[in-house]
C-alpha positions, 0 to 999 in steps of 0.5 A, spaced: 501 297 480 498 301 486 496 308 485 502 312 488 507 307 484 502 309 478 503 318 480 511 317 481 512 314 475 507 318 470 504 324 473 508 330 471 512 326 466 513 325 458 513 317 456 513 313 450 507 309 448 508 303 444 503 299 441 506 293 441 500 290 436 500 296 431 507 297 431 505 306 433 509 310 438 507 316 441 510 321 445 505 322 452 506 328 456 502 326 463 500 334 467 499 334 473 492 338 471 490 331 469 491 333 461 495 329 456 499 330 450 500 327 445 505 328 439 506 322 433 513 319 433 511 312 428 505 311 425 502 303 425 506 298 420 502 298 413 500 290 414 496 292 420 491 295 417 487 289 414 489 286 420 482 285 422 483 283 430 487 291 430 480 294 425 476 291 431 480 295 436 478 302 440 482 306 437 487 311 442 484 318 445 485 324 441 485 331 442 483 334 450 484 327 454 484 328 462 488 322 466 486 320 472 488 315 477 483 310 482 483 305 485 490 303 482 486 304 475 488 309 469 482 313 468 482 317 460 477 321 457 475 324 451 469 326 454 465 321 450 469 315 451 472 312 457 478 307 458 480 304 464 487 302 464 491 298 468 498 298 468 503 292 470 511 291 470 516 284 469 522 285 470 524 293 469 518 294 463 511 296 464 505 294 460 498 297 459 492 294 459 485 297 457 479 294 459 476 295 453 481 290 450 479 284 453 485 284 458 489 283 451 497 286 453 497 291 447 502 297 450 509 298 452 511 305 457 516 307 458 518 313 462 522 318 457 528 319 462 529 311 461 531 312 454 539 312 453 
């Protein structure tokens, strides 16, 4: 997705975040003052935590993460770690993807307006 597709449809909104590995799923509100906010809605399946593939994955950013948007990329700090995400759409559903995951398609968005 381009930058401007990736403002309209984020900044400013409150999306859900699914780890389609883990099973997790967070609330996320995107401000526009490019800081997050992230609320716990289902936490990881039991039987992911001895799966050695998900142990071996960077975890999600918590506490004070600032967003950004460049070069049609997702920019999100912690201030210690920086993850680079691109975002994709099939059909009417969008995906993410951290660079740190080796392109491996691990996140499902969706826009909490969406939600019926």
């Amino acid at each position: 997705m381009a930058n401007k597709e990736i403002n309209e449809v984020l900044l400013g909104k409150t999306v859900i975040l699914k780890d389609l590995q883990s099973e997790a799923v967070y609330k996320i509100k995107i401000n526009k003052n490019g800081l997050t906010e992230k609320k716990v809605l289902s936490v990881e399946s039991p039987e992911i935590l001895t799966d050695i593939d998900f142990q071996a994955r960077a975890p999600i950013l918590n506490g004070s993460v600032k967003f950004s948007i460049s070069e049609n990329k997702i920019i999100t700090s912690d201030g210690i770690r920086t993850y680079i995400s691109s975002l994709y759409k099939r059909k009417n559903t969008m995906y993410g993807v951290r660079d740190i995951d080796y392109k491996s398609v691990n996140f499902q968005i969706i826009i909490e307006d969406d939600i019926k």
